[in-house]
N, C-alpha and C positions, 0 to 999 in steps of 0.2 A: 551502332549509330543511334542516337536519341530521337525518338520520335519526334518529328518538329510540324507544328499545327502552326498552317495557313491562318490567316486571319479573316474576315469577312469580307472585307474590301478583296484581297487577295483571289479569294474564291470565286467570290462574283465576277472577274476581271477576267478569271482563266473560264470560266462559261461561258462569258459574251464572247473569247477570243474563239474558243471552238464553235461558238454557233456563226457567227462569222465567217470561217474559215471553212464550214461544211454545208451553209446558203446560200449558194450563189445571189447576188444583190442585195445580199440584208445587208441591213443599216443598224446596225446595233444603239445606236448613239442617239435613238428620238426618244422622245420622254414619252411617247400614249402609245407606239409603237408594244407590238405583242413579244418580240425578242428581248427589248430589258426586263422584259416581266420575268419571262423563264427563266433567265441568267440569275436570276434574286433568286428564284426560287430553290435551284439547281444551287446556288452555293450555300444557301440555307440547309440545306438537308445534307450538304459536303461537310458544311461547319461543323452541325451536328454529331455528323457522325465522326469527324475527327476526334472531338471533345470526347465522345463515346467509347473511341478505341483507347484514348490516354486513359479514360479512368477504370477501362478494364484490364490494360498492361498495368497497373497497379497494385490490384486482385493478384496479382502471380508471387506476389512477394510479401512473407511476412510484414518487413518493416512499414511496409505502406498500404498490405491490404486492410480493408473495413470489417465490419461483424456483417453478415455471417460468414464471410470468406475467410476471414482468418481466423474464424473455428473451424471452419473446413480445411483449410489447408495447415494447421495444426492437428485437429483429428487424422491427417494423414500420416504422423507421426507416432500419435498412441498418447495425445498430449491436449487432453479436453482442458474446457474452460472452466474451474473450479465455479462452481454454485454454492450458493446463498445456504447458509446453513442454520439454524433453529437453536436459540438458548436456551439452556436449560438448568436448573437447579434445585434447592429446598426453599419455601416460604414456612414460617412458624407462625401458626395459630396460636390464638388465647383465648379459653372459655373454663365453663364450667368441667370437672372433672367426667368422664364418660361420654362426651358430647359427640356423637359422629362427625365427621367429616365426607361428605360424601364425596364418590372419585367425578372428574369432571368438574370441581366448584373451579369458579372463575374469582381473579381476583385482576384487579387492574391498575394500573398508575392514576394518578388524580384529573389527571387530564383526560383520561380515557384513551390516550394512543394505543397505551401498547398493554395487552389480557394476556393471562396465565392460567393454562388449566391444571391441576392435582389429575396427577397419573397413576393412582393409587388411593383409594381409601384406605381412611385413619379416626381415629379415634382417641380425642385430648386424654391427655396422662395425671395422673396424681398430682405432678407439678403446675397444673392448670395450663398447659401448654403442649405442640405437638409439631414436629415438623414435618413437612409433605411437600414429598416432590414435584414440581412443577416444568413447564415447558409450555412456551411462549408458541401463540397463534399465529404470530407473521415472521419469517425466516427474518433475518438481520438483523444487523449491531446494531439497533436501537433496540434489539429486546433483551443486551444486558441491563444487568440492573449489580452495586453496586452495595456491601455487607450493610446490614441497616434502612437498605428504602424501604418506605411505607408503602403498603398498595391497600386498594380497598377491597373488600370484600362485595362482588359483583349484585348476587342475591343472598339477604341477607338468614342466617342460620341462628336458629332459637339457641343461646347458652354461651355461640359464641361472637366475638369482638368482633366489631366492624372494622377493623383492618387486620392487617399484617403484614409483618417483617420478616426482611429476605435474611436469609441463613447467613453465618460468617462465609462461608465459599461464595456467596454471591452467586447470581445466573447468569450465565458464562458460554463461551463458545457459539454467538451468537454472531457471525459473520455475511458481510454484504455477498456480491455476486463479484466475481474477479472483474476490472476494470477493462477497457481495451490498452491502454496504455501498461496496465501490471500484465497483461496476459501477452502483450508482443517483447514484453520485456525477457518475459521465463519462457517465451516460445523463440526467440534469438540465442537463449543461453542454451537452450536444448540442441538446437541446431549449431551452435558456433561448440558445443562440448556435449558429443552424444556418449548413453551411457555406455561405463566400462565396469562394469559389475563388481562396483562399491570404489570407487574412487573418491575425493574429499567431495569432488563437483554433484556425483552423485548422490550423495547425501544432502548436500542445499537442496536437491531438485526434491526430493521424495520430503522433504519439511517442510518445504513450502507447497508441494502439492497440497498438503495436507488441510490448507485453507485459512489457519491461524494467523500463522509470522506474516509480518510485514517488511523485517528485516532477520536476516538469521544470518549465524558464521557457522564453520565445522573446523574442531581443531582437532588435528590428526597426530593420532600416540600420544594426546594430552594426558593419561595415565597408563603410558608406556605400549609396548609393543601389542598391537592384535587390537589396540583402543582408537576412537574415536568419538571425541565429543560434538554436540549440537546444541547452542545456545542460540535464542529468539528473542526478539521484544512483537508487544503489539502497538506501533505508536495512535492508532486510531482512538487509545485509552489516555484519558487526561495521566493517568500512573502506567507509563509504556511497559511494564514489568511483568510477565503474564503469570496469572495462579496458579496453582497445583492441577487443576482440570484443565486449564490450558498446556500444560506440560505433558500433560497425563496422554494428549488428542494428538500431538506432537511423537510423542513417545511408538504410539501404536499407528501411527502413520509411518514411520519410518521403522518399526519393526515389520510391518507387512509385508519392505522390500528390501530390506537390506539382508545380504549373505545372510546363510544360518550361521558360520561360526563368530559375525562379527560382534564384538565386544560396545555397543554405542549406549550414552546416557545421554538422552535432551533435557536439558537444565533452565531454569530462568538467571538470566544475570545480575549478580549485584547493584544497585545501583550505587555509586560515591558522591557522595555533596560537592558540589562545585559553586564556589563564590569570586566575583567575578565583581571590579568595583573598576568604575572610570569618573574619572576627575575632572570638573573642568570643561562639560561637557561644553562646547559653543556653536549654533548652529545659526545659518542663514537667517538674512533679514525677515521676519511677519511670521516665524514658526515659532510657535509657541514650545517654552520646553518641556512641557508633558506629551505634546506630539511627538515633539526630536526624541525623549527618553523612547516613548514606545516603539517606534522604528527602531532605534538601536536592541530592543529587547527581544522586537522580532525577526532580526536580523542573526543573535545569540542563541535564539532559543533553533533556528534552525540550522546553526553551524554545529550546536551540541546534540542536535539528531543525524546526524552523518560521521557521527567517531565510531570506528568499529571498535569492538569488543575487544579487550586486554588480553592479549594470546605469550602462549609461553615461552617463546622466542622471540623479543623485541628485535623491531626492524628485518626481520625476518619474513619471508612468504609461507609462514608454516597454515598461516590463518587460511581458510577461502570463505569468501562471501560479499554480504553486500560492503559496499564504501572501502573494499580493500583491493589496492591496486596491484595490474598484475608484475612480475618482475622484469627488472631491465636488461637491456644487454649489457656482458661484461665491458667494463671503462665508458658508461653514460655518469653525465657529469650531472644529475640531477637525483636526491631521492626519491623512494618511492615514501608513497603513504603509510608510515609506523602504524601496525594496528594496536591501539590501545594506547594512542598518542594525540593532544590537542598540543598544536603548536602553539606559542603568542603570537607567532608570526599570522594564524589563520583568524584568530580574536583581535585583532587589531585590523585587519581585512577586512571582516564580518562588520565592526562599529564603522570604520572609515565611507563603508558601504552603504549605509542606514541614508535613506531622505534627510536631505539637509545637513549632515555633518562636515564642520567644518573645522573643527580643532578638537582634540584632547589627551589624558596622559593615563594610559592603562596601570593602575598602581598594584593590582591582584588579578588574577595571579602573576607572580613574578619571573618564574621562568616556565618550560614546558609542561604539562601536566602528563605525569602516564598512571595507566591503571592498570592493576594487575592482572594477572589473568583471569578471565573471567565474571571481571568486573565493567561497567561500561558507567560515564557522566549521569548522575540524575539532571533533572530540570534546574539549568542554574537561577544561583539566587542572587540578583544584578543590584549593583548602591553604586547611587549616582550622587556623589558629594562634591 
């Protein structure tokens, strides 16, 4: 039975009734009198603590406890809350030939947000250049940085340049603290499929522990028997597509738990161009159509972040992961989610959907899009003519 809270009026009403009922001649009913006092009071601190006990029967359950109890009561599983983790990479110096580098030099964004120390002394090269490894002062994805940013050189060094540029790997693996919403999410999936030592489920879980993916699949026997692949995006990255060190962190996350004899490759997925044109666009009175366009854009651009990854049995449940639904029972009359499928039917939902749309004619794509395996939509490229 649901716990059902009195309301104040309610409360107050059942205290005057017992004070009543237990003083002989009280008069509950006078306004200066000292019994309507108490009955306020007495339902007051009832109210209270009714409000008190709903929001601690709360606390008892995943889906609706708060922080820190649903680190608690996931820590009771062996299922912490991934933390904030620190980026790291190469910066390339440019100076005179022989120019130290001392370890510790600091180099920073233009802004000064976010500093980089050198974890290693170096010494520029012949080629008037040298690269040194670096790693970001404050944990989190704002201390990637992106092949090419310029940073500046903090205190400046005799010989060499006053800035420098991040290595082609970029600085990388730079991630926030898990969300309460991401963490009751992987803390329901732990509990609604606990592990079974190496199952596809299990493999999402040890990829995603790992603190990178945002979204991950696992295709099971994707190069045959005793195999197991794991594909990941980061969408938090304007290019959701993660680099070779993010693969790399991924890789050794899930080699730490999975069986010794299991055969598994965590990969980045391809991404396929997708061009996507609507005609005709016509929207409600006083909207302008650069607002109308943008709403439909962003309406596109989040229906193309929810297509799973192209798996090697179309319409198949071979995939597990995110956005892939699970199977039905035999003779339902509906399908399930193709992984590695954009329906028209789902783009033409998505535009219909947008603030103020009120007419138009999808000319591209023409019929379903599928992507192969392994492949997943880049950011489409939307013409509105």
């Amino acid at each position: 039975m649901p716990l059902s809270v009195p309301s104040f009026s309610d409360l107050r009403a059942q205290a005057l009734a017992n004070l009543a009922a237990r003083v002989p001649g009280a008069d509950t009913t006078l306004a200066r009198a000292t019994l309507p006092v108490v009955g306020n009071v007495v339902g007051a601190v009832a109210w209270a603590a009714y409000r008190a006990l709903g929001w601690v029967s709360k606390q008892f359950f995943v889906a609706s406890a708060e922080a820190p109890y649903l680190d608690r009561r996931l820590g009771e599983v062996g299922l912490p809350r991934i933390q904030a983790t620190t980026a790291a990479g190469n910066v390339v110096f440019s100076g005179a030939q022989g120019t130290p580098i001392p370890l510790a030099t600091l180099v920073a964004t233009a802004d000064g947000s976010q500093s980089y120390a050198t974890t290693a002394a170096a010494t520029v090269g012949s080629g008037g250049t040298i690269s040194v490894p670096v790693v970001a002062q404050a944990a989190g994805s704002a201390g990637n940085q992106v092949s090419g940013a310029v940073l500046n050189v903090v205190t400046a060094i005799a010989g060499v340049q006053a800035t420098a540029t991040v290595d082609t790997s970029g600085i990388v693996n730079g991630t926030d603290p898990e969300t309460d919403a991401a963490y009751r999410v992987r803390g329901l999936a732990r509990l609604g499929q606990p592990p079974q030592g190496g199952a596809a489920s299990d493999f999402l879980a040890w990829a995603k522990a790992s603190g990178v993916p945002t979204r991950a699949w696992v295709l099971p026997l994707n190069r045959g028997p005793g195999t197991v692949d794991v594909a990941f995006v980061i969408d938090s990255r304007a290019n959701n597509i993660p680099l070779s060190a993010d693969v790399t962190a991924v890789q050794d996350a899930v080699n730490a738990a999975k069986p010794a004899i299991a055969d598994c490759v965590v990969f980045a997925p391809a991404a396929d161009a997708l061009a996507i044109t609507v005609h005709g666009l016509v929207g409600t009175a006083g909207i302008t159509q650069s607002a109308l366009q943008a709403a439909v854009i962003a309406q596109l651009d989040a229906l193309v972040a929810t297509v799973p990854i192209g798996g090697p049995s179309s319409g198949s449940t071979a995939i597990v992961g995110d956005g892939v639904s699970a199977p039905l029972p035999p003779g339902a009359l509906f399908p399930v989610q193709t992984p590695g499928t954009l329906f028209l039917s789902q783009i033409e939902a998505a535009i219909d959907a947008a603030d103020g749309v009120v007419s138009f004619d999808l000319t591209a794509p023409s019929a379903d899009v599928v992507f192969a395996t392994g492949h997943i939509p880049a950011a489409p490229t939307i013409t509105f003519t």
